[in-house]
C-alpha angles and dihedrals in degrees: 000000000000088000088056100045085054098064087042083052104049097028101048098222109176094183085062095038086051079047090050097051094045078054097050088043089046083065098063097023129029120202097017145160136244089269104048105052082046086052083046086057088045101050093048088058092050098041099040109017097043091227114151103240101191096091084043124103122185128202120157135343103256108061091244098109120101093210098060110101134189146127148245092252089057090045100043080042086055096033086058099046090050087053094050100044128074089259088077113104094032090054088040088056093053085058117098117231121222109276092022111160111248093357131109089260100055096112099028137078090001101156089046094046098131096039098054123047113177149143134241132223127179144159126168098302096007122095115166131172125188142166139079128331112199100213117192079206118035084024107227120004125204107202141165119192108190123180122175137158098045114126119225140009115016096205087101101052092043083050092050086051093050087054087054101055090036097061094044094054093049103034 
């Protein structure tokens, strides 16, 4: 399964993440329906995780949906759960690091590959970026960058995001 997150991961494959999700719904519910293996998903982060679900839609399982909706809190929330639970290292390893080769990050954050792992997300006027940042100074950074509603190219936005992190790994 972890090999195969890792493709998902770097690859970005949203046939094989809408896959992922029916598979973590088929644990709860079999057979199910769109909305209960995402009501699986919700009720995870609001059980476990302690997220407030209530400002959370989900859509599909990919992200691609325009009609998923979330926010850096509940990423960074999730982001940090994930970090501190022993799911850790297996989850890290799915993320792709900048200037990984076929991955999203290939032609981004190239000089900072192994200090940032971290995973893309973008749609016509919607560029996120979202992962760990390691930090000589601040350790290990959970961090989600989500910028939405802007019209044309989104070079600008992906180079903003790459300031960010930047300044953080080498504040």
């Amino acid at each position: 399964i972890i090999a195969s997150a890792k493709n998902l991961m770097n690859e970005s494959d949203n046939m094989n993440a809408e896959l992922f999700v029916k598979s973590i719904g088929a644990l709860y519910t079999f057979p199910g329906t769109w909305d209960t293996w995402l009501d699986s998903i919700k009720s995870f982060l609001s059980n476990e995780v302690k997220i407030d679900t209530s400002q959370i839609k989900l859509a599909d399982g990919s992200g691609v949906s325009r009609y998923t909706l979330t926010s850096s809190d509940h990423l960074i929330s999730l982001l940090t759960w994930v970090y501190n639970s022993k799911h850790k290292n297996d989850f890290i390893y799915t993320l792709p690091g900048g200037g990984r080769p076929k991955s999203t990050l290939e032609k981004r954050l190239i000089d900072e590959g192994g200090k940032v792992r971290a995973k893309t997300g973008g749609l016509s006027g919607v560029q996120n970026l979202a992962g760990y940042i390691k930090s000589s100074k601040h350790g290990p950074v959970a961090f989600s960058i989500l910028m939405n509603g802007y019209i044309g190219s989104s070079s600008k936005y992906r180079y903003v995001q790459n300031q960010i992190v930047k300044t953080i790994v080498y504040d």
